[in-house]
C-alpha positions as CSV (number, residue, x, y, z in Angstrom):
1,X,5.7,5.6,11.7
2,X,2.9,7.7,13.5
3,X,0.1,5.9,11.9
4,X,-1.9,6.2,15.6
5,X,-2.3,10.0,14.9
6,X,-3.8,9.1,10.9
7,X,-5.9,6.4,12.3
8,X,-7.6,9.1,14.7
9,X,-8.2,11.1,12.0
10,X,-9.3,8.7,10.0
11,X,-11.9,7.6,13.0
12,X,-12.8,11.5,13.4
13,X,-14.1,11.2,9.4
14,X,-15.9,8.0,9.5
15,X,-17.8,7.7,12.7
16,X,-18.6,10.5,15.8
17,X,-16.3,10.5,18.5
18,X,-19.1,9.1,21.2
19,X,-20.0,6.1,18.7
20,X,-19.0,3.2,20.2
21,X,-16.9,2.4,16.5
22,X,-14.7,5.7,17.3
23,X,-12.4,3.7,19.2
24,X,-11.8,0.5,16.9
25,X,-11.3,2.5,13.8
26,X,-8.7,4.8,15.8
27,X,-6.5,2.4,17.3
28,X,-6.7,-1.1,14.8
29,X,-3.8,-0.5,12.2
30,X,-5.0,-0.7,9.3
31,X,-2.0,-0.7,7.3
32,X,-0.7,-4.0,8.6
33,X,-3.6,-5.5,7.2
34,X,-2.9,-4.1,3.8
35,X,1.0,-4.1,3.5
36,X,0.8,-4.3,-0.8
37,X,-2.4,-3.3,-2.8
38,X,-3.0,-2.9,-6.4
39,X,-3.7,0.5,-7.8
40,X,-5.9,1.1,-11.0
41,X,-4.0,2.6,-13.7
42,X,-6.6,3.2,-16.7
43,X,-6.6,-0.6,-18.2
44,X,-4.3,-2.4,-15.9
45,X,-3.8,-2.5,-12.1
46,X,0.0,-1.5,-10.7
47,X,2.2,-3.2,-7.5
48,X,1.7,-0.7,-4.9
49,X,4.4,-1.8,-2.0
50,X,3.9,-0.2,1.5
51,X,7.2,-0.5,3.5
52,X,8.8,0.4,0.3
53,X,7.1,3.9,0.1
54,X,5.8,4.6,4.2
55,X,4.4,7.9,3.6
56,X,2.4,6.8,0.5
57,X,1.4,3.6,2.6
58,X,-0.2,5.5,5.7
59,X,-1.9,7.8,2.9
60,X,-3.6,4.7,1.2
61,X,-4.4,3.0,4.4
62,X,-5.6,6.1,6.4
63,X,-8.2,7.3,3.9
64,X,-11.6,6.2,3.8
65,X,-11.1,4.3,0.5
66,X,-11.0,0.9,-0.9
67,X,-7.5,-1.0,-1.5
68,X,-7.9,-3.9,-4.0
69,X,-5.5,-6.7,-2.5
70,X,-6.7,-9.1,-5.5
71,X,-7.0,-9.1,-9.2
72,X,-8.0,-12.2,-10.7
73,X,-6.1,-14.9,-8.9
74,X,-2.8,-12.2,-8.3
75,X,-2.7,-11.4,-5.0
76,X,-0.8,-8.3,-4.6
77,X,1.0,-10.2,-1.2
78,X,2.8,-12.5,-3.4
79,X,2.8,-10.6,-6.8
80,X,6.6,-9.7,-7.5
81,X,8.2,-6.2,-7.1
82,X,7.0,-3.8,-10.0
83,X,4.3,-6.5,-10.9
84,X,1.4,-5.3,-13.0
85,X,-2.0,-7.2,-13.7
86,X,-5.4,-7.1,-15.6
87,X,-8.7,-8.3,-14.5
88,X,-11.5,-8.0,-12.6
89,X,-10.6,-6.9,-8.4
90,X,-11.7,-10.1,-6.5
91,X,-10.3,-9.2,-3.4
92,X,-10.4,-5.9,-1.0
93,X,-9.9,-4.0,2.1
94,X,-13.3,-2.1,2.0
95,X,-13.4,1.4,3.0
96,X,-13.5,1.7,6.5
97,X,-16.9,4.2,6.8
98,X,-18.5,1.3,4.6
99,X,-17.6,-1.4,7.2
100,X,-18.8,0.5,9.7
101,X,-22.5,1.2,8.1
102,X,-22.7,-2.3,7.9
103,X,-22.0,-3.2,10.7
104,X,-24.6,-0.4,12.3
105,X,-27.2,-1.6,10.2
106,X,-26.6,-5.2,12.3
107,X,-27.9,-3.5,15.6
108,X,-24.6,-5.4,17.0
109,X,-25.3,-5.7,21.0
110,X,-22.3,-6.1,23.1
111,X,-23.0,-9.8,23.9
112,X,-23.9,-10.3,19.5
113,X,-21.8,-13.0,18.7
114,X,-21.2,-12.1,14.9
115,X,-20.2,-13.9,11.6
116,X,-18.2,-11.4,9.6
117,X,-17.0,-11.8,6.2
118,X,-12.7,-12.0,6.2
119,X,-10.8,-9.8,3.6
120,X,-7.5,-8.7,4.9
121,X,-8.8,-9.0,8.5
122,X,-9.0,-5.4,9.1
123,X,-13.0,-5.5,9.2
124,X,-12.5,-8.7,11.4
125,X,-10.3,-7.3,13.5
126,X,-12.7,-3.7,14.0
127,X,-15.5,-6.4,15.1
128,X,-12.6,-8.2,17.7
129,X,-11.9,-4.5,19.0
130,X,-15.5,-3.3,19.5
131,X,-16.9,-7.0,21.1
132,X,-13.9,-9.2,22.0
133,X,-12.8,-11.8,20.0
134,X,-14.6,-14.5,21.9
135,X,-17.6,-13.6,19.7
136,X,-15.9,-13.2,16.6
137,X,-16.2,-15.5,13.8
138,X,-14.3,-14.8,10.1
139,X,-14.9,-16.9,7.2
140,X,-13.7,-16.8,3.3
141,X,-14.3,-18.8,0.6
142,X,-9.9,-18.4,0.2
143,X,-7.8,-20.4,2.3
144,X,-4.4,-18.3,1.8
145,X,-6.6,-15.0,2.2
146,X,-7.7,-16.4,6.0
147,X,-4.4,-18.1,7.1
148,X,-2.6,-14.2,6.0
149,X,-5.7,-12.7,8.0
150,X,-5.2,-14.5,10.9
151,X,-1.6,-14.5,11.2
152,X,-2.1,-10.3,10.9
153,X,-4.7,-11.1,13.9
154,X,-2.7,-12.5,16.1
155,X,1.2,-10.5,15.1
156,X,-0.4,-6.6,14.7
157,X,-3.4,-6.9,17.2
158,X,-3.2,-10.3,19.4
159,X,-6.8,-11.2,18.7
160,X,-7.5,-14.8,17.7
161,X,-11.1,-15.0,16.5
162,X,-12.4,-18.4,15.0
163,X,-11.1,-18.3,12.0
164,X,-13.0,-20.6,8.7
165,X,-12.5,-21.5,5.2
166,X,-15.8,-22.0,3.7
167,X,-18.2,-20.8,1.2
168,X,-20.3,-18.0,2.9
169,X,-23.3,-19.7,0.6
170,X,-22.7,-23.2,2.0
171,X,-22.9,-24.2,5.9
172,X,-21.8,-22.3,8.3
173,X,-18.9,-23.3,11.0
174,X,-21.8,-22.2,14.0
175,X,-24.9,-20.3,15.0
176,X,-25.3,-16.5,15.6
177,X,-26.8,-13.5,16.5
178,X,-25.7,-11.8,13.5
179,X,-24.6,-12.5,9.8
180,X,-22.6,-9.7,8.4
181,X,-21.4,-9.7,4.9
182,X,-19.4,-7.4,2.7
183,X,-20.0,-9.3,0.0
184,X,-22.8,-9.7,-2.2
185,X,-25.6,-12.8,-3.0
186,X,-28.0,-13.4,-4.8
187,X,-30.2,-14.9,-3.2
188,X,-30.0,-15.1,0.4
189,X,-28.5,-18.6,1.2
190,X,-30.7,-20.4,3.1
191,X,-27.7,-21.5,5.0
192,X,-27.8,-18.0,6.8
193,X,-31.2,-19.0,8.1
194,X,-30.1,-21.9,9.6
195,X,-27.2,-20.4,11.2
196,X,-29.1,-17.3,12.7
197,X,-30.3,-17.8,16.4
198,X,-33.9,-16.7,16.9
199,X,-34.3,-12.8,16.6
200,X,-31.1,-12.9,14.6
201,X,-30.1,-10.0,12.2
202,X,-28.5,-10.7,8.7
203,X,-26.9,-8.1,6.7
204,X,-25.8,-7.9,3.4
205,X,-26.0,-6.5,0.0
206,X,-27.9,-7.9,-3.8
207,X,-25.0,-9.1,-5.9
208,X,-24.5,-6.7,-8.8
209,X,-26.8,-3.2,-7.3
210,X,-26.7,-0.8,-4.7
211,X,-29.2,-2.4,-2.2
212,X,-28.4,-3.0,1.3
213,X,-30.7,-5.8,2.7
214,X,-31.0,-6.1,6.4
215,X,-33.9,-9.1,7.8
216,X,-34.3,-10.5,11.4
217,X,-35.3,-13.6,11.4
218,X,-39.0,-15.2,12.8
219,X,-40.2,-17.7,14.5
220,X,-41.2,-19.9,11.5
221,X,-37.9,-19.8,10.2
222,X,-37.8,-16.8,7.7
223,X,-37.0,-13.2,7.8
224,X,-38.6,-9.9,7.4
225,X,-36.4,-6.7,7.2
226,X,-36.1,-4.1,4.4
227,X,-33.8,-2.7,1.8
228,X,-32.3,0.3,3.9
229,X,-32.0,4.1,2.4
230,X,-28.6,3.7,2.0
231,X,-26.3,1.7,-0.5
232,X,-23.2,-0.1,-1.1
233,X,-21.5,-2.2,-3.5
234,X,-19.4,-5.3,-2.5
235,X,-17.8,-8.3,-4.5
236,X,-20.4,-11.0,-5.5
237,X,-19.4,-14.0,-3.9
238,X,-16.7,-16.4,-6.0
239,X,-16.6,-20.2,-5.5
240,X,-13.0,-20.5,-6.4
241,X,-10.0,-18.4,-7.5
242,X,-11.5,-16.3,-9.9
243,X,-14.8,-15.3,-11.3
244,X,-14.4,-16.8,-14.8
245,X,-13.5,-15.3,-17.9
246,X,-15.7,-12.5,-19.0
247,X,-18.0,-12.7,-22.2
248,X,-15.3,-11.9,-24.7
249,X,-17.7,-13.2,-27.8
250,X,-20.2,-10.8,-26.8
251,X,-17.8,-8.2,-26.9
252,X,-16.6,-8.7,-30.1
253,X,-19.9,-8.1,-31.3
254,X,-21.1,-5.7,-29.4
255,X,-18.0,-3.2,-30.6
256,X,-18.9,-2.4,-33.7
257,X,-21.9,-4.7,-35.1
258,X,-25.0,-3.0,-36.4
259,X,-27.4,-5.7,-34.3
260,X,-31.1,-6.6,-35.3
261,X,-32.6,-3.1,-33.8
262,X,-31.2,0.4,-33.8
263,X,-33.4,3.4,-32.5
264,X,-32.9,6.5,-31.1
265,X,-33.7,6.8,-27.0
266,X,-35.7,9.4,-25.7
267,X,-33.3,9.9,-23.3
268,X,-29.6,11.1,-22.9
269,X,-26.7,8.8,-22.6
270,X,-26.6,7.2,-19.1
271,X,-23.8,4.6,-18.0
272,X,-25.9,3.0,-15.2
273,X,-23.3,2.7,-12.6
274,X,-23.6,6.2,-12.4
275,X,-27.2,5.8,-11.1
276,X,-27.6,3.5,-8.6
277,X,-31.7,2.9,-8.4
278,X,-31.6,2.6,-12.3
279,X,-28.6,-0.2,-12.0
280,X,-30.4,-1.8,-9.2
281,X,-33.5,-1.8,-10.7
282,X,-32.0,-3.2,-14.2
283,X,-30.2,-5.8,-12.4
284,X,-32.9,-7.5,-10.1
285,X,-35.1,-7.5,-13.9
286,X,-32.0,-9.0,-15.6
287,X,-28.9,-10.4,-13.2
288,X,-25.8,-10.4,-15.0
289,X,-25.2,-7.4,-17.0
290,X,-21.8,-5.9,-17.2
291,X,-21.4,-2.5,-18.4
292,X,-18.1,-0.6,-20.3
293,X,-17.8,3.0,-21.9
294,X,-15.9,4.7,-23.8
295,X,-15.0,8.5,-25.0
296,X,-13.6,9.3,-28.1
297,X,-13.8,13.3,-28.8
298,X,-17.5,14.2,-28.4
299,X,-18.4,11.1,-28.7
300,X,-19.7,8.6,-25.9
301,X,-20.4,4.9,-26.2
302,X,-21.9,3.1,-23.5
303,X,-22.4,-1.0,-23.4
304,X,-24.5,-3.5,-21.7
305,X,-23.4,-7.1,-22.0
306,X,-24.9,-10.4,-20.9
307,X,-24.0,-13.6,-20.8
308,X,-27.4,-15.4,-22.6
309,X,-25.4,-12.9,-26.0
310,X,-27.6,-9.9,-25.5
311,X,-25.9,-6.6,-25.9
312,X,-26.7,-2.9,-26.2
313,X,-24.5,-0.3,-27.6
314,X,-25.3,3.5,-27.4
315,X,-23.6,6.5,-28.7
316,X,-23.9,10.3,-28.4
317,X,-22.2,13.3,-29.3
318,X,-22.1,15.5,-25.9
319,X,-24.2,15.5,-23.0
320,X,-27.7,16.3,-24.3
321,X,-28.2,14.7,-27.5
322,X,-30.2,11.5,-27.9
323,X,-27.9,8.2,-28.4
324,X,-28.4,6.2,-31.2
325,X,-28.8,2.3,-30.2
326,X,-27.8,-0.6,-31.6
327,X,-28.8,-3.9,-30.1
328,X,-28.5,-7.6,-30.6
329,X,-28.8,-11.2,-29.0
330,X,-32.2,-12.3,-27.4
331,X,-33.0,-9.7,-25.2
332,X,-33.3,-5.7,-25.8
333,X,-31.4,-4.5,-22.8
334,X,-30.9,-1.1,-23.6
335,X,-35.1,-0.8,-24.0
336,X,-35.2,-2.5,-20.8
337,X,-32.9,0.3,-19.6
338,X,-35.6,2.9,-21.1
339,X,-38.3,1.6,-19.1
340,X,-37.3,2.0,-16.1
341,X,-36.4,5.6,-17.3
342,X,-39.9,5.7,-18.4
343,X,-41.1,4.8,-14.3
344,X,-38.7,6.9,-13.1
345,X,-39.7,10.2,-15.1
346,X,-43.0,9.2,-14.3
347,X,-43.3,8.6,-10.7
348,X,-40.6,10.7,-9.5
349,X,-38.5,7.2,-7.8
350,X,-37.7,3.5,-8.4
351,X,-39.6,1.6,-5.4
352,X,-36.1,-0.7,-5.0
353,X,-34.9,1.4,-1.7
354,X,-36.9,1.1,1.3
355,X,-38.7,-1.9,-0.4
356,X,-39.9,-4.8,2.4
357,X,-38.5,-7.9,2.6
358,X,-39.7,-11.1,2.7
359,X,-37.5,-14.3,3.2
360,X,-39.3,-18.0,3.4
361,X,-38.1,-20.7,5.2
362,X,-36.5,-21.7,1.9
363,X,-34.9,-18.6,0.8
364,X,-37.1,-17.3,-1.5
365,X,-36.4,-13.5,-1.1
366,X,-39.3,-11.4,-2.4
367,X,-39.1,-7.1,-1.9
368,X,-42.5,-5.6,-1.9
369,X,-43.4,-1.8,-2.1
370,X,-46.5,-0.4,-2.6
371,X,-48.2,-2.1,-5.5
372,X,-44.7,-3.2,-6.7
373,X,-43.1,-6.8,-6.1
374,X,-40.1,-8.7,-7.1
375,X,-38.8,-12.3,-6.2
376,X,-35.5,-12.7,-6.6
């Protein structure tokens, strides 16, 4: 298969050709690292088999896109031929220009030894390519996920990095000069802290928004950095095979209940995902929200659901009329939605991105800007 001309292609899309990430993302193979991957189709999640299907296999793996390797606990490496699953994706090869913005925002330096979040192994083995794999270090909370990693490692590209099983929020397996992770926390572990060396750069992103959080760490044991302008959405970190089930009792009355409060908002229907300042802005107020929407017609229902039993529900017919909401549970989360419409129609911008960072000696992660402040 001439994958080496589609991987220099792919490079040629992601990164310049003098970056010194032009090379690793044109000659690592990144289909080896993701021989079977589940494709979303509408509600469920199909078997997508490489060797079975080579052209469709060097399409998937040679565009800048993400390949979910995981649904649930299914990994598509052992699901059976033709499989199909539901769930939520805990498991991915992240698009390759999204690896590499991480790893830019680290500031890596050619003698960085790096802690790297493992995957598939194809971000591990970009690191190995650029820096050696001397002073690469790949952790995962999933012990089948690193042993098929490493073995890819060492068969496809002969690097053998150290390789962990651990929870990225726990200890760390050693110190380092940078902390890179494509998945998501809240709040930054303390752990990380400890395990950066002085004038150590961690990188990673608030579980459930669009920020990017890079912090160097001080003498007294903190670290100061910034949300960058830029974003990116990653996994939040799991502490076993799954998330957990999702709140199916909210649901239930979320989808058709009247609630204790129905207005009309000032504003037209907005799925939040869809803007990533308002998300992250909702999310750092109230961690936890999952959203789901629906079209029927005209007609457009959007959902917020939390775990404490707060829901939202908001309906419109087309694009410019007002929704009529109907909410229930302990919190108003859809007029918690509207104020941060309100700041944003107001002041032109949501202070999240380019927001300073402050992390204590004990993690406690606060993000100033301008007269606005937030602790996680």
């Amino acid at each position: 298969m001439d994958w080496r001309t589609r991987a220099m292609r792919l490079a040629g899309e992601v990164v310049r050709p003098e970056s010194r990430w032009h090379e690793p993302v044109a000659t690592v193979p990144r289909h080896e690292f993701v021989p079977r991957w589940w494709q979303s189709d509408g509600d469920a999640w199909l078997l997508r088999d490489g060797p079975a299907a080579p052209d469709a296999w060097l399409e998937a793996a040679y565009t800048d896109q993400t390949l979910v390797t995981r649904v649930d606990a299914c990994p598509a490496d052992h699901a059976a031929p033709g499989a199909m699953a539901s769930g939520t994706p805990t498991s991915s090869s992240t698009l390759p220009s999204l690896v590499v913005r991480m790893y830019r925002h680290a500031m890596i330096a050619e003698n960085s030894d790096v802690l790297v979040t493992t995957g598939t192994g194809y971000g591990t083995a970009l690191a190995c390519a650029r820096l050696g794999d001397a002073r690469v270090t790949s952790i995962d909370v999933d012990a089948d996920l690193v042993k098929t990693a490493s073995d890819r490692l060492v068969l496809v590209t002969g690097y053998r990095p150290q390789m962990a099983v651990c929870d990225i929020t726990g200890e760390l397996p050693g110190t380092y000069d940078r902390i890179i992770a494509t998945v998501s926390v809240r709040p930054v572990p303390v752990s990380w802290l400890s395990a950066l060396r002085p004038g150590g750069r961690l990188v990673t992103t608030i579980a459930a928004t669009g920020l990017i959080l890079t912090a160097d760490k001080t003498n007294e044991g903190g670290a100061t950095g910034r949300i960058e302008w830029d974003r990116a959405g990653f996994m939040p970190t799991r502490h076993g095979a799954d998330y957990g089930p999702p709140a199916d009792d909210v649901w239930q009355e979320a989808a058709e209940a009247d609630g204790e409060d129905v207005t009309t908002s000032r504003y037209p229907l907005l799925y939040p995902p869809d803007a990533w300042d308002v998300m992250s802005m909702l999310e750092l107020q109230i961690p936890g929200i999952t959203y789901r929407r629906s079209m029927d017609g005209d007609n457009r229902t959007v959902w917020l659901l939390h775990p404490d039993g707060s829901w939202a529900r908001a309906t419109a017919r087309g694009f410019l009329d007002s929704p009529t909401v109907h909410q229930g549970g302990p919190r108003r989360l859809w007029t918690d939605l509207d104020r941060i419409r309100n700041r944003l129609n107001r002041e032109g911008a949501l202070p999240v991105y380019g927001a300073q960072v402050t992390i204590t000696p004990n993690g406690t992660t606060t993000l100033t800007r301008g007269s606005w402040s937030f602790t996680l």
